[in-house]
C-alpha positions as CSV (number, residue, x, y, z in Angstrom):
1,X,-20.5,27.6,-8.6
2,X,-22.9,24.7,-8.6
3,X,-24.2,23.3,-4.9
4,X,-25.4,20.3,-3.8
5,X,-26.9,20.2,-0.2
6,X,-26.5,17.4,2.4
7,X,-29.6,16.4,4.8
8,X,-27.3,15.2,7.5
9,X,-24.1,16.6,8.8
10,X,-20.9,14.4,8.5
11,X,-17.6,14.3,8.5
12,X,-17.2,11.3,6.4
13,X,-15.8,11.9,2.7
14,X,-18.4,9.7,1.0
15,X,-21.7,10.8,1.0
16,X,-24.8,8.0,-0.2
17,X,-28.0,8.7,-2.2
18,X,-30.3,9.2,0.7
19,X,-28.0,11.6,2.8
20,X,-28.4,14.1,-0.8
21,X,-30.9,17.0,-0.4
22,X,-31.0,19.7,-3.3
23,X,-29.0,20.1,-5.7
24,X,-28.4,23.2,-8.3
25,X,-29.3,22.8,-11.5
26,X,-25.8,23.6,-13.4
27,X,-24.0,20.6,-11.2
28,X,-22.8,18.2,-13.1
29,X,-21.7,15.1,-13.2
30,X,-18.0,15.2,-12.7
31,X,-18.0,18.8,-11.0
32,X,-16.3,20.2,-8.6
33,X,-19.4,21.5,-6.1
34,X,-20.1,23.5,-3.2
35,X,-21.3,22.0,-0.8
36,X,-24.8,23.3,1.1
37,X,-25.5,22.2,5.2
38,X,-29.1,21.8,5.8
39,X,-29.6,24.7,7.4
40,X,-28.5,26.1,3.8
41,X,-24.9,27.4,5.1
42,X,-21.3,26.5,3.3
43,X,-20.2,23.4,4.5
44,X,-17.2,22.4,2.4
45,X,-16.5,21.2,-0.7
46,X,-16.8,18.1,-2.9
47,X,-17.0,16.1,-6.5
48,X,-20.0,15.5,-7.9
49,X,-21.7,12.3,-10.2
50,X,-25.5,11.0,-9.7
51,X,-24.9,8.4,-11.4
52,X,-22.7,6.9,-8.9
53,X,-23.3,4.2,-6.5
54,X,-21.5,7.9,-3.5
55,X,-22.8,10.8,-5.8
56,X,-20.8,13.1,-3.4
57,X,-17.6,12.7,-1.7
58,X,-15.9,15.6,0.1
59,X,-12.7,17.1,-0.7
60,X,-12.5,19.6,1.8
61,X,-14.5,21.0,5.0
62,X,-13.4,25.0,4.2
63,X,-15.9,27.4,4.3
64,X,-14.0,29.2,2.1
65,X,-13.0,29.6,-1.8
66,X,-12.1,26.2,-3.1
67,X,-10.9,25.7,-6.7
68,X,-9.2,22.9,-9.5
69,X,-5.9,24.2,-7.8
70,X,-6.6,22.5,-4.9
71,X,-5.7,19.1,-6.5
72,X,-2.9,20.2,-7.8
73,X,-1.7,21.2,-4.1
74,X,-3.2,17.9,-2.9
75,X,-1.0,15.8,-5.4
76,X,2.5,17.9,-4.4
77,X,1.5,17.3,-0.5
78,X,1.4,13.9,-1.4
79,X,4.6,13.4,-2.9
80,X,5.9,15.9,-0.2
81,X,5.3,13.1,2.3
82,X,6.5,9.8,0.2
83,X,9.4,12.1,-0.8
84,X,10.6,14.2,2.0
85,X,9.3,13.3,5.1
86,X,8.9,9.4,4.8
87,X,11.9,9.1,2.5
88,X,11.0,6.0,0.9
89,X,13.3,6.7,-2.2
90,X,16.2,5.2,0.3
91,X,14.7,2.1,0.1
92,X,12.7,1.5,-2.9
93,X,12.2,2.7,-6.3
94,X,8.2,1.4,-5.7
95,X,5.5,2.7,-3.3
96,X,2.0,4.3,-3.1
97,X,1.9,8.0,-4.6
98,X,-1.8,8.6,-4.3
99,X,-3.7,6.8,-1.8
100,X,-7.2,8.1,-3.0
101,X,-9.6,9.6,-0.1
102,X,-6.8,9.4,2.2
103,X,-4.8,12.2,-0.2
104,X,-8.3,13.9,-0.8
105,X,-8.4,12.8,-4.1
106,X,-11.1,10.8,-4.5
107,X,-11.1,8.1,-7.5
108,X,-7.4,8.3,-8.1
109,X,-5.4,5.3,-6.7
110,X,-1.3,5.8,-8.3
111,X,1.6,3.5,-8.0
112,X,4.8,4.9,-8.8
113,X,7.4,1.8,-10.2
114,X,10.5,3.2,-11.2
115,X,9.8,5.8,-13.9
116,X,6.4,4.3,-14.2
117,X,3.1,5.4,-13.1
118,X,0.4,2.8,-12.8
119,X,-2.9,4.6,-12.3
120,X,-6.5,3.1,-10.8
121,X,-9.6,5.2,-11.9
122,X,-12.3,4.7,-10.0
123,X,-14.7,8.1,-10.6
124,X,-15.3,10.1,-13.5
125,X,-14.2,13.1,-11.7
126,X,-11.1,12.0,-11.5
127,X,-10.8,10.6,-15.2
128,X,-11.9,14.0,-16.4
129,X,-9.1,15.5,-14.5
130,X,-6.7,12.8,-15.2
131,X,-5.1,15.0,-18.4
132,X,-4.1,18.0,-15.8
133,X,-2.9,16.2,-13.1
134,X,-0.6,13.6,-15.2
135,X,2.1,16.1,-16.4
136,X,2.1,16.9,-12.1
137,X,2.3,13.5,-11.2
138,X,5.2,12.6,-13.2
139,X,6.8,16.3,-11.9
140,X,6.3,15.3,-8.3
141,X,7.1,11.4,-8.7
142,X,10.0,11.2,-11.5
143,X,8.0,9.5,-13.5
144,X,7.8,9.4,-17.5
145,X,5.0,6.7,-18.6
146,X,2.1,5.7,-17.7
147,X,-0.5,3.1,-17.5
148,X,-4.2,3.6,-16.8
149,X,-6.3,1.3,-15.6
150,X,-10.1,1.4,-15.5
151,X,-12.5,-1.4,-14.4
152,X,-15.4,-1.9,-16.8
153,X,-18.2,-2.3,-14.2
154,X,-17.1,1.1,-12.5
155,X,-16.9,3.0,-16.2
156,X,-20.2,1.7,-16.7
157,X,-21.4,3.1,-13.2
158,X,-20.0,5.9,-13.6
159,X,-20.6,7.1,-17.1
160,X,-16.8,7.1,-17.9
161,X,-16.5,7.1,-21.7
162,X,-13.8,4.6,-23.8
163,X,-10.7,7.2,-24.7
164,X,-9.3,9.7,-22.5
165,X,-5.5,9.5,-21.4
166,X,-4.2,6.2,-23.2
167,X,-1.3,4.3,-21.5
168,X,1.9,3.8,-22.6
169,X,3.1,0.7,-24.3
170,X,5.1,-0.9,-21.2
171,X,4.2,-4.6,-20.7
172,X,6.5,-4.1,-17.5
173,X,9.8,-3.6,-15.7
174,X,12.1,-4.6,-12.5
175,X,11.5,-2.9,-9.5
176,X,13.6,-3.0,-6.3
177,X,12.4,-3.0,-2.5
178,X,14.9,-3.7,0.5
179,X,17.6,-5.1,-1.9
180,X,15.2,-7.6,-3.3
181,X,13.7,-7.0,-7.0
182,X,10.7,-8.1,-8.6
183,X,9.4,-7.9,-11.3
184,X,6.0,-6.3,-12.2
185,X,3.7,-7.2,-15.2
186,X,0.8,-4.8,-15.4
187,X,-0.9,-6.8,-18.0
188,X,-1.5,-9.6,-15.8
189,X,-1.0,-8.1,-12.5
190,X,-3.8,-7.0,-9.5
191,X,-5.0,-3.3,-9.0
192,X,-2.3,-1.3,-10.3
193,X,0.3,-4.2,-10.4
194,X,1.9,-4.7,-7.5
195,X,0.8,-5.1,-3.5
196,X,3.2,-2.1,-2.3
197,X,1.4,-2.7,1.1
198,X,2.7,-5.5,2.5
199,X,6.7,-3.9,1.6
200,X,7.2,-3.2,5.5
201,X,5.9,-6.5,6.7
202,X,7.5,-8.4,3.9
203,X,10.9,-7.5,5.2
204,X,9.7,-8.0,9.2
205,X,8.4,-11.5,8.0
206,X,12.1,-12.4,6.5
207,X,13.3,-11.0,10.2
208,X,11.5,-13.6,11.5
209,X,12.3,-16.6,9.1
210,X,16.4,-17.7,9.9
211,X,16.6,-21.2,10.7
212,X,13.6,-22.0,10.3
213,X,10.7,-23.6,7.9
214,X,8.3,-21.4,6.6
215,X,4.9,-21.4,5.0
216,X,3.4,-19.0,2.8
217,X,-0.3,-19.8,2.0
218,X,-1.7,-17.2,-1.0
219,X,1.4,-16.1,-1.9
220,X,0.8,-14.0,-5.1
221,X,4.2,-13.1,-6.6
222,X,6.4,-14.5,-4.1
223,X,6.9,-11.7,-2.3
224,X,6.9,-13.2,1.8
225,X,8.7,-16.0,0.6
226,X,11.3,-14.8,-1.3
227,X,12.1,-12.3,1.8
228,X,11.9,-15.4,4.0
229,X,14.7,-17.3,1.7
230,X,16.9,-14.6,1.4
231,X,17.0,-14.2,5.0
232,X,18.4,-17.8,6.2
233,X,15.1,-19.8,6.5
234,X,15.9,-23.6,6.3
235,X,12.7,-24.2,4.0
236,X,9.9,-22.1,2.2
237,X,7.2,-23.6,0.8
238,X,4.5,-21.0,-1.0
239,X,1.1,-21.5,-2.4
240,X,-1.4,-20.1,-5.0
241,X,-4.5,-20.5,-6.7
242,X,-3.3,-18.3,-9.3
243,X,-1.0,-20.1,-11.8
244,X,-0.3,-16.5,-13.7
245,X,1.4,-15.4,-10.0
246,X,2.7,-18.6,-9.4
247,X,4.5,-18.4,-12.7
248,X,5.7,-15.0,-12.1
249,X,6.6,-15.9,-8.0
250,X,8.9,-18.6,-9.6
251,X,10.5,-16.0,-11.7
252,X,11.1,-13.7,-9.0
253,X,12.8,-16.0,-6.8
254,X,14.9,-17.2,-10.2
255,X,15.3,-13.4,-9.9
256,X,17.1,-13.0,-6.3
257,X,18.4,-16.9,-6.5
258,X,16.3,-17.7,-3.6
259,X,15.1,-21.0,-3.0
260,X,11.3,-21.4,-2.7
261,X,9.0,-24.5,-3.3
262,X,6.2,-22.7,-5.1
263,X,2.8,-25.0,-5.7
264,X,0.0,-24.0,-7.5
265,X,-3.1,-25.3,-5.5
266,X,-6.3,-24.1,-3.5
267,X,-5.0,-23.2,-0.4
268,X,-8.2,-24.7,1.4
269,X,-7.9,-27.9,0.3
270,X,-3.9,-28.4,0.2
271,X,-4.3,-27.0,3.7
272,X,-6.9,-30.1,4.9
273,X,-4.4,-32.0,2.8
274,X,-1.0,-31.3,4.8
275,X,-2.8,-31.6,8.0
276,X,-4.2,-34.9,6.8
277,X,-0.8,-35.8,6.5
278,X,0.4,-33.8,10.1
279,X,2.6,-31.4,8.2
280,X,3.7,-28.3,10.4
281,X,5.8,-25.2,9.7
282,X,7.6,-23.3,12.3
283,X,6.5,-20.0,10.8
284,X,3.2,-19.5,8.6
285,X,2.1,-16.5,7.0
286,X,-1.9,-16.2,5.7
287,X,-2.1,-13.1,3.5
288,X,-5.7,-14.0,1.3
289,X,-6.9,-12.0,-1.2
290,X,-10.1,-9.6,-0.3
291,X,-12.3,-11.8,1.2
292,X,-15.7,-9.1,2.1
293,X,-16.6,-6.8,-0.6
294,X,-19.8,-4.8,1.9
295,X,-20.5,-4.8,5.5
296,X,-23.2,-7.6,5.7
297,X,-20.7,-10.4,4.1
298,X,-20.9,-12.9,6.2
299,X,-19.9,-15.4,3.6
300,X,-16.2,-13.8,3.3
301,X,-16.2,-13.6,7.2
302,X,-16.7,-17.3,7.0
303,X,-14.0,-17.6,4.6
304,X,-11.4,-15.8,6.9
305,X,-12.9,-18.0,10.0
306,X,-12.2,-21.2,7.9
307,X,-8.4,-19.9,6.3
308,X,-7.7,-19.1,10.0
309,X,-8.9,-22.2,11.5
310,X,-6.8,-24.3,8.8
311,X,-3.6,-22.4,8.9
312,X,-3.5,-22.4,12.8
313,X,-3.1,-26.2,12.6
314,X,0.2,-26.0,10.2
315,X,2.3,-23.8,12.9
316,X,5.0,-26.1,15.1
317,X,3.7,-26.0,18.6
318,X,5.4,-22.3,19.7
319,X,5.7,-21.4,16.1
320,X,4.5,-18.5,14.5
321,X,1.7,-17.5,13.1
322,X,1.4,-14.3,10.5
323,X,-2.7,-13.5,9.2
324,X,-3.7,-10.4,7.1
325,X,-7.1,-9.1,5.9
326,X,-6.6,-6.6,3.1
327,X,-10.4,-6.3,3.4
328,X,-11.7,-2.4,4.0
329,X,-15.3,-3.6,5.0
330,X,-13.7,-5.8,7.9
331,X,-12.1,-3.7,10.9
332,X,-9.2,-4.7,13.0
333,X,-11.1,-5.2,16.5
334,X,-13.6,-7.8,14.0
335,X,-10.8,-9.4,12.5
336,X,-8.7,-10.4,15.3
337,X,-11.9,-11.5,16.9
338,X,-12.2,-13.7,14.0
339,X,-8.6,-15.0,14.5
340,X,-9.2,-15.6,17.7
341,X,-12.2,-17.4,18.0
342,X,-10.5,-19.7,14.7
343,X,-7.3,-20.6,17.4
344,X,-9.5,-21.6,20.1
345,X,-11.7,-23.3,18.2
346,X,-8.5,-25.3,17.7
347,X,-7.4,-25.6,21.1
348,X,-4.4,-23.3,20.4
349,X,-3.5,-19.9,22.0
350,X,-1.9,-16.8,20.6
351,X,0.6,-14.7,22.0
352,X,0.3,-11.8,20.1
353,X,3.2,-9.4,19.9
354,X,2.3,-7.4,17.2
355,X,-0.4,-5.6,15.4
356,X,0.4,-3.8,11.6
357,X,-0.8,-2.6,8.7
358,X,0.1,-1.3,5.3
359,X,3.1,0.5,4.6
360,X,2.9,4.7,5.8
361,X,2.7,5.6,2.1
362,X,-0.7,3.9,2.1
363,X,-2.5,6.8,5.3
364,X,-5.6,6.3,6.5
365,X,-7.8,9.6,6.9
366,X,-9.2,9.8,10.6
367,X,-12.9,10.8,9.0
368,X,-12.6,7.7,6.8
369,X,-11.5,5.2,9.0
370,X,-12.1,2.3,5.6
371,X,-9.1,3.4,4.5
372,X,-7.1,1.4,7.1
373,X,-8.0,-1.2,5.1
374,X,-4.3,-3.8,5.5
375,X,-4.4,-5.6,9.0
376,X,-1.6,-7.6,10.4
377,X,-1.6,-9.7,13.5
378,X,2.0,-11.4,14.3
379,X,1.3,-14.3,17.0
380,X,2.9,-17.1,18.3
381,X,0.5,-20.6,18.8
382,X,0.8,-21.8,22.0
């Protein structure tokens, strides 16, 4: 079994360059490798690339025998907890099956939409592997096709070749979530297709929306707003720099026959705009894609200190006010000190009365605390 030795002991999953000591001579890149303490003891276990940016992240901390079967298990424990223990069947035919790290499978991120499987590759350990664990995947999820995404910068990275498992030829399909249905097109669509994420808080934010007139700044495909409209709000406006989602928000809504003023704009400068012209809504909802992409970004800081400081200014006095950072880099104490600071910088308070984050079929690992990645905050603006 090939080894690779770490200089420093952690608990983290992802191991950098300079935390590598030896390594065997028969690892490979793409190998499933024991992994060597510095003191030269078994440590755990872990896949293996040098050519990526994390040549090592861990799998397992058993001292013990490890093998491929291990995935296998780690794939059914995964479905075990969608399937069984969360139940999510009862309320959607759409949700996270693999969650990557968090389901100790590093490089493979797997939506499951109806009987498809839309599949994020992100290692080459896990595109090698991709064959074997398919035929599982669709076992444990119901599934039958398959698409496969992999982003060209990554492959390049990684040293994942062209080929491998091809995807099926589905443009895309409907989908239903808490009686409403979308629709999901995975040739235009983010990540795997669809934000299944934000399904708890979409149908909270509708909870929140009867009777009154609702904002929903980056709004994707719709799904906030159309939640907010079926639920009794008087009025939903919804905005997006992306004309694709736009387009495909307005069909949604066509979808459910809810009524939504969609507008394709910046949502910077229509913001300045409507408070230029002392526009408010009683209820506003921020959801902005990924803003910080590394730990040092203080530009995409800014740009979640500006959307905040904006968005604050569109909520009714004693509306409410609904912001989200999807950003992994960013944690929650540092976000909702951004939010804050943005109110008061405003002159404006928040009440906050609640804190979430993505949906339970997206876990977070407690020795990989990145992968609580969705944050929430649900305030009113006093």
């Amino acid at each position: 079994m090939p080894t690779v030795q770490i200089k420093n002991i952690t608990f983290h999953p992802s191991i950098w360059p300079k935390m590598i000591g030896e390594v065997s001579r028969d690892a490979r890149p793409g190998d499933l490798v024991q992994v060597i303490g510095k003191e030269g003891t078994p440590f755990g276990w872990g896949l293996w690339n040098p050519r990526s940016r994390m040549p090592l992240r861990i799998v397992s901390h058993s001292t013990g025998d490890l093998d491929e079967s291990f995935f296998e298990q780690a794939i059914r424990r995964a479905a075990d907890l969608r399937r069984n223990i969360l139940n999510l069947d009862a309320d959607t035919d759409s949700y996270r099956a693999i969650h990557g790290d968090a389901d100790f499978l590093p490089g493979l991120v797997a939506d499951k939409f109806a009987d498809v499987l839309s599949v994020e590759i992100t290692n080459l350990a896990a595109w090698k592997r991709l064959p074997e664990w398919l035929p599982i995947l669709h076992e444990c999820f119901d599934t039958r096709r398959v698409v496969v995404g992999v982003d060209e910068d990554l492959a390049r990275i990684e040293g994942i070749p062209r080929g491998g498992v091809e995807s099926d030829p589905v443009r895309g399909l409907k989908i239903r979530e808490h009686g409403v249905r979308y629709e999901v097109d995975f040739s235009s669509g983010h990540k795997t297709g669809f934000f299944c994420d934000q399904r708890d808080n979409r149908r909270k934010f509708g909870a929140l929306a009867k009777g009154r007139t609702v904002l929903d700044l980056c709004c994707y495909t719709g799904g906030f707003s159309i939640h907010a409209a079926l639920s009794g709000a008087e009025e939903v406006t919804a905005v997006d720099l992306d004309e694709t989602a736009v387009a495909m928000a307005k069909r949604n809504a066509n979808l459910n026959q809810a009524k939504v003023r969609f507008t394709h704009a910046d949502a910077f400068t229509w913001v300045r705009t409507m408070i230029e012209n002392g526009r408010t809504w009683d209820l506003v909802m921020a959801d902005p894609p990924k803003f910080i992409h590394g730990r040092e970004d203080e530009k995409g800081q800014g740009k979640y200190a500006d959307l905040n400081k904006l968005a604050v200014d569109l909520v009714s006095p004693g509306g409410l006010f609904v912001t989200c950072s999807c950003s992994g880099q960013l944690g929650a104490d540092a976000f909702e000190r951004i939010v804050i600071t943005s109110a008061h910088r405003r002159d404006k308070r928040l009440q906050i009365f609640d804190r979430t984050g993505a949906g339970p079929d997206h876990p977070s690992l407690s020795n990989y605390p990145e992968s609580r990645y969705l944050k929430a905050i649900w305030s009113r603006v006093l």
